[in-house]
N, C-alpha and C positions, 0 to 999 in steps of 0.2 A: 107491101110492108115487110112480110117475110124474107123476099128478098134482096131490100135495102138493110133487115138486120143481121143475115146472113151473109151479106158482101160487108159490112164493117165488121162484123166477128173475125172476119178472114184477112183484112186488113189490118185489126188489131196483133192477129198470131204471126201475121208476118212482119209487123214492126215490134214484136217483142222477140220473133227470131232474128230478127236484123240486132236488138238492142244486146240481144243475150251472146249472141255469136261476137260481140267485139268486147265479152267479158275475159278475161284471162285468165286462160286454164294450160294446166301441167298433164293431163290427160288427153291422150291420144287415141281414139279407139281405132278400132282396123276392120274392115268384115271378115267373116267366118260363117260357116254352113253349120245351123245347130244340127243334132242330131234328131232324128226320129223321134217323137214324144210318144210312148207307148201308153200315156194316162192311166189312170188308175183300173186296168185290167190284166187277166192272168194271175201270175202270183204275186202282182201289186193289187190288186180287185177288195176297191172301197171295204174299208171294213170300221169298225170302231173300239176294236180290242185295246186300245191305249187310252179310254176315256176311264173317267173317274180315279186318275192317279191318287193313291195318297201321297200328302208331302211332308217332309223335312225343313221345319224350318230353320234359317241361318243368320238370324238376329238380325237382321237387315241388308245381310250382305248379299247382293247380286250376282249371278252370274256360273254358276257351278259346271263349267264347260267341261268338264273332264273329272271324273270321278274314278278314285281307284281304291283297292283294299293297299295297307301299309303291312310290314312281316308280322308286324304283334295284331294283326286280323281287324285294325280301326279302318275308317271309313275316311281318304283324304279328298280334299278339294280345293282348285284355287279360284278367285273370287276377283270380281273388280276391284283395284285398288291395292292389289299387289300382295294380299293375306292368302294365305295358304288355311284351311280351317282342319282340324281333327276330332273325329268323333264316333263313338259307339254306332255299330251299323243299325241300332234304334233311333240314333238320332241325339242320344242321352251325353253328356257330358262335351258339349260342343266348345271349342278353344282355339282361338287364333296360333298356328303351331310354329309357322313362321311370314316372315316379313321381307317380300325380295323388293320393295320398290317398283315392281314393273309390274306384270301383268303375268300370271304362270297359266298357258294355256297346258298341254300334254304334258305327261309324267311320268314316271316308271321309279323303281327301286333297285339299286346296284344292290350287291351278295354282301355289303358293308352298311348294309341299311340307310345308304346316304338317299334324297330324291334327285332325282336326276330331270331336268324340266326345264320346258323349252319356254322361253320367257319372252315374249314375245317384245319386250323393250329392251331387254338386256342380252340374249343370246342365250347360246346352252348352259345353262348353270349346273351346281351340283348344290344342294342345302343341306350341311351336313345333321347327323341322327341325333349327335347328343347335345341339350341345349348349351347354347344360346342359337342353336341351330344357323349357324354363318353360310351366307351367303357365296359359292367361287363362282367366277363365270369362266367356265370352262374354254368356251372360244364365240366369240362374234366377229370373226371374221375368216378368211383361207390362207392359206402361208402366203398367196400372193398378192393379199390386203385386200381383195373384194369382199364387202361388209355382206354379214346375214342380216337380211331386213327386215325377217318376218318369221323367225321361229314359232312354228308350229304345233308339232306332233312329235314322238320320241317314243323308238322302243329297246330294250334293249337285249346283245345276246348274251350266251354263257361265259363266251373268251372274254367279256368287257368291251366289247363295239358299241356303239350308241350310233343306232338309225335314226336320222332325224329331218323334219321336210321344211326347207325354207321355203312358205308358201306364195311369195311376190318377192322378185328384186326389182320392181317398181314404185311398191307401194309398204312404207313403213309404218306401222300402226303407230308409232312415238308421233311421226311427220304430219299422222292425218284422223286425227279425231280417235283412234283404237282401235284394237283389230276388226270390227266386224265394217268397221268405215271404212278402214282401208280393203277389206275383201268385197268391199258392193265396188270400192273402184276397180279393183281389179278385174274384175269380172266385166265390167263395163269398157273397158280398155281390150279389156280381151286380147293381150300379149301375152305368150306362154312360156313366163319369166319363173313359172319354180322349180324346183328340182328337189331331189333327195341327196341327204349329205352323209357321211358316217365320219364319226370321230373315233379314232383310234386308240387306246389305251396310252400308247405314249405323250398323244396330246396333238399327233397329226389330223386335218380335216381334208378328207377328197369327196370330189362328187360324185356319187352314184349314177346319178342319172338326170337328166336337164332338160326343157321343153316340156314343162307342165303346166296347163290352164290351173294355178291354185294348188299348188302341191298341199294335202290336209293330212288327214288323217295315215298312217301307216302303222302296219304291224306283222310280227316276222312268222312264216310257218311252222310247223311246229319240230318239222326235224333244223331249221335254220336257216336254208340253203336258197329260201325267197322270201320276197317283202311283196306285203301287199299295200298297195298305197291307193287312198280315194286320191280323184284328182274333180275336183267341186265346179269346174269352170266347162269341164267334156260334158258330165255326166258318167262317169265312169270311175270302174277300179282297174288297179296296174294289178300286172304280178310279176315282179323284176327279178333277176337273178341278184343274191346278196354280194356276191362277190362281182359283179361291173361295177365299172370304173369308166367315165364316162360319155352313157348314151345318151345318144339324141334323138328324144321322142318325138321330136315333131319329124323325124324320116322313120326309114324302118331299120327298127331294132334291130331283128333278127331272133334270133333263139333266144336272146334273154332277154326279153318282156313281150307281152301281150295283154292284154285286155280281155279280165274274166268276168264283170260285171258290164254292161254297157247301156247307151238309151233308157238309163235311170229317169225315174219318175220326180225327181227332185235333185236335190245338192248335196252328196255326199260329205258327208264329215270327218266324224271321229271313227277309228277302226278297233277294236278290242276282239281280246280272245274269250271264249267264253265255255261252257262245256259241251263233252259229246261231240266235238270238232270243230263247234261251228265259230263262226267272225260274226259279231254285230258289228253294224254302220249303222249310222243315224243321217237322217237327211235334214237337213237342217232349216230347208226351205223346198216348197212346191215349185216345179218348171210352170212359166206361163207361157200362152199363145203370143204375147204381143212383146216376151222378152226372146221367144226363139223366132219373130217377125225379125226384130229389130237387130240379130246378129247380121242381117247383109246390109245393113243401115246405117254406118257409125255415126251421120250427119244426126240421125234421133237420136242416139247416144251423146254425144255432143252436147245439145239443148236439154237433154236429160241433167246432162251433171253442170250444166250452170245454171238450174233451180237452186233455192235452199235445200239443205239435206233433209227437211222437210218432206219434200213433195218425189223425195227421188223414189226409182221405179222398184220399188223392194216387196218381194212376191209377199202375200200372206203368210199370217200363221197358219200350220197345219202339220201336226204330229205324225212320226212315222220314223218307225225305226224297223230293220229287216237283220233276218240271219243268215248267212253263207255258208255254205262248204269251201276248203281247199280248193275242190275242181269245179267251183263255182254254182253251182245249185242253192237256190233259194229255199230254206228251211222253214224259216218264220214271220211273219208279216204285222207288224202293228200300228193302227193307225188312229187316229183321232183327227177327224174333219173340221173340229170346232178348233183346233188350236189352243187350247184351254191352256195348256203346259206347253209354252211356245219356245220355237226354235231347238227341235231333239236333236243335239248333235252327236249323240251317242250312248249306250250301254254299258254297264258294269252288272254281270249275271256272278251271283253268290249262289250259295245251297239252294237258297229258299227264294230269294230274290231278284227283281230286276229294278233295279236303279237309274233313271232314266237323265239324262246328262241334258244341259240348255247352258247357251251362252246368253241368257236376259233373263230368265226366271230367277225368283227371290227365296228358292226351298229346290231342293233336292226331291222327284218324283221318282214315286215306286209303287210297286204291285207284286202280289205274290205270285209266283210262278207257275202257280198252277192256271191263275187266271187268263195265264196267255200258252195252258196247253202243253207247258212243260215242266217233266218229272225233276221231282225236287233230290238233287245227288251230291254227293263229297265234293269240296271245291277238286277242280284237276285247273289247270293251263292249259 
C-alpha cells in the first residue's frame, strides 16, 4: 500500500512538473556555486540581542526600509505607497512629508537640504526641502538610453556625486509585483545584472562598476575615495574604488575592488555609517540549506517560480543586523531568532539609539544603545 501511494505521489509531482514546465515564464535561472554558509557561529554565534524591540508606530503605513536623520535632526522614512513620513526621533509628530508616486527605497540629503532618493519606480529623484516639496527625477536612464530598473541604495559625497546601485536590469519592481518581488526574482535567476552608478553634478550618469548578484545597499568611506557596496545575491560586501569607471565583477577587478565581508550568514542589505567607525548592514533574510542546494539547479528554480508567489522559496523571518570596520572586522552582532521585527534591512545609530530599518514591518524598531553594549556619544558620520 505504501508503495502504491508512494509511486502515484511521484507520478502526481511529475505530471505537475510536466504541467508547470509548459507554464510561461520570463525568468531564466542559470547555476552558480553558492558560497560557504558559515551559519550562525564565530562573530555571527546565535545570540538574541535584537529581541524585544520597541516600536514606532506609522499609522498604518508599511514598510520603513530605510530610515535616516534629516539636517533639522527629524527622523525620515519612505513607506509602501510612495509617502515619504517625518517625525520626532520619539516618534511624536508623525506627517506624510512628501509624495513621490513610486516607492522611495535609500536616501541621503544634499548640502541644499533637498532628499536625494532612489525611487525604485521612478529612478533617482531629488524632493525638494521647502514645501510643496516637488518631486525632479534626476535620471532613469544612461546617456545611452539603457533604463535604470531598479534603483536601490544612494549615498552621497561632499563635491555633489550621488553613488547609487541599480540592483537588477532584469527585474523592475513597477513590471513585477514591487521591489522585494522583483528581488526574490532576481535572486532566483541569479544573473549578475547590477551595478553601481554615480550621477555627476552636471546631470551626467556613468557606471561604476557592473556584474553584481543584486547590487543593495552602498555607502562611501569616510575619507571618500571607496564605496562599500552589499551585493545580496553573493553574500557579500564590495569595497570599490570611487573613482572606477567601468569594472567587471564577474572577472578580476584588480586593485580597485575586493571583497571585505564574504560567506555572510544571510542577505545583506542596507549599508549606513554609524559612530566610532563603524558600517551597519542589515541582513534582510537567513541563507538556507536547500536555497544554496538549489544554486547548481536552475531546473528547481524553474518549478519554484511557476508556483503562485504564494508558495515561492522565501527564507524565514529572522532578525540580524551586524557592524564593520573599514578594514572589515566585525564589531557588533544583533540578532533575534524569532523574527518578531521581520526582514532587518538596516540601521540608523543616533547618540542614544538604534533604529532598526524592515521592508514589511508596520512601525519603526528600536533599542537603546546601551542594550546592545554600546556607548551612548555625539552624532559624528
Amino acid at each position: 500500500m505504501r508503495r502504491r501511494l508512494a509511486g502515484a505521489a511521484a507520478l502526481l509531482l511529475i505530471a505537475l512538473g510536466g504541467c508547470l514546465s509548459r507554464k510561461p515564464l520570463a525568468v531564466d535561472p542559470v547555476a552558480w556555486e553558492a558560497p560557504p554558509n558559515p551559519g550562525y557561529t564565530g562573530v555571527y554565534a546565535a545570540n538574541r540581542r535584537l529581541t524585544g524591540l520597541r516600536t514606532i508606530g506609522l499609522d498604518g503605513a508599511i514598510g520603513p526600509e530605510h530610515i535616516a536623520l534629516g539636517p533639522e535632526g527629524l527622523l525620515y522614512t519612505g513607506v509602501e505607497g510612495g509617502s515619504v513620513l517625518r517625525m520626532r526621533p520619539d516618534g511624536g509628530g508623525l506627517e506624510v512629508w512628501a509624495q513621490t508616486g513610486g516607492r522611495v527605497l535609500g536616501f541621503d540629503f544634499d548640502a541644499d537640504g533637498r532628499m536625494i532618493a532612489a525611487d525604485a519606480y521612478r529612478g533617482l529623484v531629488a524632493i525638494a526641502a521647502a514645501p510643496p516639496h516637488h518631486v525632479t527625477v534626476l535620471a532613469d536612464r544612461l546617456p545611452d538610453g539603457d533604463p535604470i530598473r531598479f534603483p536601490d541604495a544612494v549615498t552621497l559625497a561632499r563635491d555633489g556625486r550621488v553613488y547609487f546601485t541599480d540592483a537588477s536590469r532584469r527585474f523592475s519592481p513597477a513590471e513585477n509585483g514591487g521591489p522585494f518581488e522583483a528581488s526574490v526574482l532576481d535572486y532566483l535567476e541569479h544573473r549578475p545584472t547590477g551595478r553601481v552608478l554615480v550621477y555627476q553634478p552636471g546631470g551626467k550618469v556613468e557606471v561604476v562598476a557592473d556584474g553584481l548578484s543584486f547590487a543593495n545597499g552602498i555607502v562611501l568611506s569616510r575619507n571618500e575615495r571607496s564605496l562599500f557596496v552589499a551585493e545580496s545575491g553573493a553574500y557579500r560586501v564590495w569595497r570599490i574604488d570611487a573613482d572606477a569607471r567601468g569594472l567587471d565583477l564577474t572577472r578580476a577587478p584588480g586593485a580597485q575592488a575586493r571583497v571585505i565581508l564574504a560567506d555572510l550568514p544571510g542577505f545583506p542589505d542596507n549599508l549606513m555609517r554609524g559612530m566610532d567607525g563603524r558600517i551597519w548592514l542589515g541582513l534582510a533574510k537567513p541563507r538556507t540549506a536547500s536555497g544554496d542546494v538549489a544554486a547548481a539547479h536552475p531546473f528547481m528554480r524553474k518549478l519554484a517560480l511557476r508556483l503562485p508567489r504564494s508558495l515561492w522559496p522565501v527564507p524565514p523571518a529572522y532578525g540580524h543586523v551586524l557592524a564593520f570596520t573599514e578594514d572589515g572586522r566585525v564589531v557588533a552582532d544583533l540578532q533575534d531568532p524569532t523574527g518578531a521585527y521581520p526582514d532587518t534591512t538596516g540601521v540608523l545609530e543616533t547618540a542614544d539609539r538604534l533604529y532598526i530599518q524592515s521592508v514589511h514591518a508596520g512601525g519603526i524598531g528600536w533599542l537603546p544603545k546601551s542594550r546592545a553594549g554600546l556607548a551612548e556619544r555625539s552624532n559624528q558620520r
